[in-house]
N, C-alpha and C positions, 0 to 999 in steps of 0.2 A: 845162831842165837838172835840175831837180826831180824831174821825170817819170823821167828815165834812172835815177838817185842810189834812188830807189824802185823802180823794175822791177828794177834789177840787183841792191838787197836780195834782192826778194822771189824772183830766179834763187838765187842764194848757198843763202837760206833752204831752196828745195826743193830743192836739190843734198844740201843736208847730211841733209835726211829722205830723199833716196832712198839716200844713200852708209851711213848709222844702220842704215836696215832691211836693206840688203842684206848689212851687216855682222854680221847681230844684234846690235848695239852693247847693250850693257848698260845705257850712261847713254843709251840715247834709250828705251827702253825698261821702263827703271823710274823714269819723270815718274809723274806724280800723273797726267794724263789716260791716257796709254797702258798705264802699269799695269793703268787701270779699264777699258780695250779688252782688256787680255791676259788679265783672270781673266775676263772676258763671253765671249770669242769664240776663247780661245787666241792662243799666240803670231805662227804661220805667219799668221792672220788679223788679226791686228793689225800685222803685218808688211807687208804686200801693202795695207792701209788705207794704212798713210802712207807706202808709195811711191807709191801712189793721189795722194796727198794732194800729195807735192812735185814729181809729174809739173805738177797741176794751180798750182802754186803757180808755175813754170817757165812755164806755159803765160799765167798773169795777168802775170809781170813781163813778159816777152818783147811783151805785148800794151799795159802802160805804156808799155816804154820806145818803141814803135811809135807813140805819142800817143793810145794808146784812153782816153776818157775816158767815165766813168758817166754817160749821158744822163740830164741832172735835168729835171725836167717843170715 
């Protein structure tokens, strides 16, 4: 149950970074880490980073809530 309750954060979470960038949202994009993407690489590039970023983010929860779990050795 854990497992779901966390993938489905971590769906939500890259939802709102792909909905932010595709919006050019202003408040996803003047945080402290993205700002320091936006004046290194420009905006359209820091854009395309963190829809990057909540595809993959979408792609980890979908793979919790599935029961993947980080094989510890």
């Amino acid at each position: 149950m854990q497992d779901a309750f966390v993938g489905a954060i971590t769906c939500v979470t890259g939802l709102l970074f792909i909905l932010g960038a595709a919006a050019d949202s202003e408040l996803l994009l003047g945080l402290h880490k993205t700002r320091w993407l936006t004046n290194l690489w420009g905006r359209n590039v820091a854009r395309v980073c963190l829809s990057l970023l909540g595809l993959a983010l979408i792609a980890l929860g979908i793979a919790l809530i599935r029961g993947w779990r980080l094989p510890l050795l």
